[in-house]
Backbone as a printed PyTorch tensor [residue, N CA C, xyz], in Angstrom:
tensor([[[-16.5080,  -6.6360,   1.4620],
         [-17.6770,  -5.8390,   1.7770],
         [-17.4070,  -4.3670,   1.4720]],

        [[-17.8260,  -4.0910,   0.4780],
         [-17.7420,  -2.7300,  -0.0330],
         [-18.7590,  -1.6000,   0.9150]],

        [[-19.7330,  -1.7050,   1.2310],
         [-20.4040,  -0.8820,   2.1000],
         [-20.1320,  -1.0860,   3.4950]],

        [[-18.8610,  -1.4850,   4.3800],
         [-18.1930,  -0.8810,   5.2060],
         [-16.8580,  -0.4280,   5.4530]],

        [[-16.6510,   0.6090,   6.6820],
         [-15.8400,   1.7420,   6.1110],
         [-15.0830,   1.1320,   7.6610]],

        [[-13.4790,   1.1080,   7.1300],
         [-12.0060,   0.7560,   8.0580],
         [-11.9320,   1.5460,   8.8260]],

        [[-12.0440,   1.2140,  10.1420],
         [-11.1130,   1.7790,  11.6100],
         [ -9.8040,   2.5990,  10.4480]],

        [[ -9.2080,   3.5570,  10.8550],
         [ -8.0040,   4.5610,  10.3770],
         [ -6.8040,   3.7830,  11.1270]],

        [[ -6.7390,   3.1170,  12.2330],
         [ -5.6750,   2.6150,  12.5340],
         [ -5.8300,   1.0520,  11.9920]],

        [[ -4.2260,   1.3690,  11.0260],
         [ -3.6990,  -0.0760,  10.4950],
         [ -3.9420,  -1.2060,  11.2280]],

        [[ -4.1050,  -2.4110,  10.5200],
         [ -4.3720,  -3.6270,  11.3130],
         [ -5.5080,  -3.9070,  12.3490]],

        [[ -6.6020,  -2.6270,  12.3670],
         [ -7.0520,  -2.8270,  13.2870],
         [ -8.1710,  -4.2560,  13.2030]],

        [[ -8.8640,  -4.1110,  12.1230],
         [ -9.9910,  -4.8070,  11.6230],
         [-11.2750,  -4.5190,  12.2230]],

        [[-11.6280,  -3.8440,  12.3200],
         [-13.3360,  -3.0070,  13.0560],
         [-13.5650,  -2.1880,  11.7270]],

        [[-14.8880,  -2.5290,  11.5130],
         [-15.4060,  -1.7290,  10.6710],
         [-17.0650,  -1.4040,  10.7180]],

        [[-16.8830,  -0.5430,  10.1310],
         [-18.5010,  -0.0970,  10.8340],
         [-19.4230,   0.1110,   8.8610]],

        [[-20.5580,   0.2770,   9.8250],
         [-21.4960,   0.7480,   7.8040],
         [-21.9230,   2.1470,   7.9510]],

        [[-21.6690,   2.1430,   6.7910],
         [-22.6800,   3.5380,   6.7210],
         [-21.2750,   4.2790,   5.6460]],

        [[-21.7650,   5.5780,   4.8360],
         [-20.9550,   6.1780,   3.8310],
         [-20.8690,   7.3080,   4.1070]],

        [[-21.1670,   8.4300,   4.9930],
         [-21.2550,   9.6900,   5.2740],
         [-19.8240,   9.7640,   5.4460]],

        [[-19.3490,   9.3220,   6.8230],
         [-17.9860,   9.8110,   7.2090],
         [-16.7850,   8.8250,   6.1220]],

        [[-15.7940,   9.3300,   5.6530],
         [-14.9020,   7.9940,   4.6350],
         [-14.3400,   7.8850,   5.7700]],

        [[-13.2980,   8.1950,   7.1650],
         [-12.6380,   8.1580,   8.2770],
         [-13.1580,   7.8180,   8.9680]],

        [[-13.1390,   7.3190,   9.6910],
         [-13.5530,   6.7510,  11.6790],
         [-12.3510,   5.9230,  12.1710]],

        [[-12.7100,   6.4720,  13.7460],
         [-11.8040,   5.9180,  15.0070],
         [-12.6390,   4.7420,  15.5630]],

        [[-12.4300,   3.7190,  15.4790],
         [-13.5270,   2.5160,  16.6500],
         [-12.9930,   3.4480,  18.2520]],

        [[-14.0670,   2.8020,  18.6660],
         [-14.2570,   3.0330,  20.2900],
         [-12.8470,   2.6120,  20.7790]],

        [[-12.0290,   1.7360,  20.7940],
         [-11.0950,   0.9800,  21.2490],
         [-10.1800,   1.7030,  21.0270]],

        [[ -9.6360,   2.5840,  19.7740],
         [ -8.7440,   3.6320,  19.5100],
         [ -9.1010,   5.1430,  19.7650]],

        [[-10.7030,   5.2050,  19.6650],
         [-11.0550,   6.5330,  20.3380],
         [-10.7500,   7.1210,  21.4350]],

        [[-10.6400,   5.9230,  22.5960],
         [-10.0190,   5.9930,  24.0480],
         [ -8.3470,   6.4250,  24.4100]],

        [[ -7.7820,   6.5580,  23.4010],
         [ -6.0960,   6.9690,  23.1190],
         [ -5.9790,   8.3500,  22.9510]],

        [[ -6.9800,   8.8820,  22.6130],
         [ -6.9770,  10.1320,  22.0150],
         [ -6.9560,  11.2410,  23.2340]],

        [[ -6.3300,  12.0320,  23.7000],
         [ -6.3740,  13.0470,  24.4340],
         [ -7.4970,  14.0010,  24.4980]],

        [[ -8.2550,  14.1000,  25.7470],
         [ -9.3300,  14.6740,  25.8830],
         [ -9.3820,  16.1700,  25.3810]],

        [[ -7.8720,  17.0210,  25.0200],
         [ -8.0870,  17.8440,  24.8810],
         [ -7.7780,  18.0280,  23.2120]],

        [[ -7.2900,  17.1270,  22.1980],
         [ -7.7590,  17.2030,  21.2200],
         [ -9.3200,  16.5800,  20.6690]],

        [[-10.1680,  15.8680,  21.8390],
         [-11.7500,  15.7060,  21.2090],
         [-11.8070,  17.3280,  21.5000]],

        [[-11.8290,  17.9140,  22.2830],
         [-12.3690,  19.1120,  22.6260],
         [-11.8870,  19.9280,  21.7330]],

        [[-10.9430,  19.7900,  21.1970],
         [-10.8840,  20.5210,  19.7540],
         [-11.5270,  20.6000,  18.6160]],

        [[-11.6500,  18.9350,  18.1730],
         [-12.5820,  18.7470,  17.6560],
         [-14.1150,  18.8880,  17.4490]],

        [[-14.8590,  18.6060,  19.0170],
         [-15.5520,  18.7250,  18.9300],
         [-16.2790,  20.8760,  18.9280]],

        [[-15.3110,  21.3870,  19.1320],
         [-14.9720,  22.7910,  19.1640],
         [-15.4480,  23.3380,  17.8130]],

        [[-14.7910,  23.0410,  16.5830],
         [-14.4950,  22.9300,  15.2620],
         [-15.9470,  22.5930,  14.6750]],

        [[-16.4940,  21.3830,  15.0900],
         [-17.6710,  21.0050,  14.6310],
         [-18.9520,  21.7450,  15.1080]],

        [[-18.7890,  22.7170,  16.7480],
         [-20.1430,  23.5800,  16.5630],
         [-19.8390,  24.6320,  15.6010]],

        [[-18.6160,  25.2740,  15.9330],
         [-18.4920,  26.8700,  15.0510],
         [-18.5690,  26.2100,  13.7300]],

        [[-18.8610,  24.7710,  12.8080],
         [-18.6890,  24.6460,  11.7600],
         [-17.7240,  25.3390,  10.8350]],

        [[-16.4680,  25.6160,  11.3820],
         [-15.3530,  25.5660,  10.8270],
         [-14.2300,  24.4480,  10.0380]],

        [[-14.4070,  23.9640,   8.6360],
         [-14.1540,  22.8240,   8.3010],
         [-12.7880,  22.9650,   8.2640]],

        [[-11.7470,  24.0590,   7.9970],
         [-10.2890,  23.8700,   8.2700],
         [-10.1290,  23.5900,   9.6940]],

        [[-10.3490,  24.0980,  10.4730],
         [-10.1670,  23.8740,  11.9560],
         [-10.5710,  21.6610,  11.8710]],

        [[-11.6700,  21.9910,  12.1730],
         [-12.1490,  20.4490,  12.1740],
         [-11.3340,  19.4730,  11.2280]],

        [[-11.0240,  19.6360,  10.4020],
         [ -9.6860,  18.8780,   9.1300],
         [ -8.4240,  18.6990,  10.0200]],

        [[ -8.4730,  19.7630,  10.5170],
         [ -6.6960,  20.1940,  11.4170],
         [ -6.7920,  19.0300,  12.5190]],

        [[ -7.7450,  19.3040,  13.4830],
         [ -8.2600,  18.6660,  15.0860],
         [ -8.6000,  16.8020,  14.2060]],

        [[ -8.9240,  17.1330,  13.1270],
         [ -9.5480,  15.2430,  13.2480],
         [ -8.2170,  14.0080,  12.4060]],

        [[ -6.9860,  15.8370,  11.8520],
         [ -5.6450,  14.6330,  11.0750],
         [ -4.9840,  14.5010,  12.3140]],

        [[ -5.3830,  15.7280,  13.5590],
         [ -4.1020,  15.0220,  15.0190],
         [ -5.0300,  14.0820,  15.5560]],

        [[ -6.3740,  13.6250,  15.9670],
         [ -6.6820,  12.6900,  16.5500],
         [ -6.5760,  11.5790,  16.1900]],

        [[ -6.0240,  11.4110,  14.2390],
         [ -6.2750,  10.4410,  13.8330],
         [ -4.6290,   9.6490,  14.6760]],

        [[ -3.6780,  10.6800,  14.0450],
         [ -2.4910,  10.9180,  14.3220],
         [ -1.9120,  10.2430,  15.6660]],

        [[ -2.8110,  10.4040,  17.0120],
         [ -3.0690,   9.9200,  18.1210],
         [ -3.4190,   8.4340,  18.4050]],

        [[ -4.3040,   8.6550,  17.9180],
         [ -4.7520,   6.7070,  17.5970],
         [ -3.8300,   5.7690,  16.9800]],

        [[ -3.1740,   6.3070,  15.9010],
         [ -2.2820,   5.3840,  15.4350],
         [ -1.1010,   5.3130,  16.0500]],

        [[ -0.5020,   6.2980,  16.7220],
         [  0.3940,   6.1330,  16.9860],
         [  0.3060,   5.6250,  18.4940]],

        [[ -0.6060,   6.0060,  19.3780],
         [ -0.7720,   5.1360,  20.8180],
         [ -0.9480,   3.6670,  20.1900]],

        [[ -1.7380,   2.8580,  19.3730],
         [ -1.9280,   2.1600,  18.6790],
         [ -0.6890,   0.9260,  18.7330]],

        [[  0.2210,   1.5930,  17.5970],
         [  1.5890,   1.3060,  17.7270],
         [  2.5660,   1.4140,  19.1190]],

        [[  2.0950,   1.6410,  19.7730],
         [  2.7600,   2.3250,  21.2400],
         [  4.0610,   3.1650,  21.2310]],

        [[  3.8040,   4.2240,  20.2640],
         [  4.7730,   4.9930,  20.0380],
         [  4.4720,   6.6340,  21.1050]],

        [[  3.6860,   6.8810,  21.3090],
         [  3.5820,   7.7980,  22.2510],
         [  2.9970,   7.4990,  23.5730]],

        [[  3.0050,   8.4420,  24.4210],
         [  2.8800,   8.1160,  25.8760],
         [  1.4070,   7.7830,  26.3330]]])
């Protein structure tokens, strides 16, 4: 299925549709993520600052995979 786009954490198998975003977190790995890097993120995305928001969305990805793996706390 070419018109849906992979969960970022390996192995996960969730995939969602749509082509806007190429990245996404499923809900299930979104919940790993430290409240105070969404708030970064979501920080980044009012001031529409796209380096900031690039920075905040490679550590959340960063987060997911690695709680994921159960490599961090």
């Amino acid at each position: 299925m070419p018109d849906r786009i992979p969960c970022v954490v390996p192995f996960c198998g969730r995939t969602r549709k749509g082509s806007p975003p190429s990245e996404w977190i499923c809900a299930d790995h979104w919940r790993g993520v430290p409240w105070k890097n969404k708030l970064v993120l979501a920080r980044a995305r009012r001031r529409r600052d796209r380096a900031a928001w690039d920075l905040a969305w490679t550590w959340c990805k960063r987060w997911a995979i690695e709680r994921a793996a159960g490599i961090s706390r």
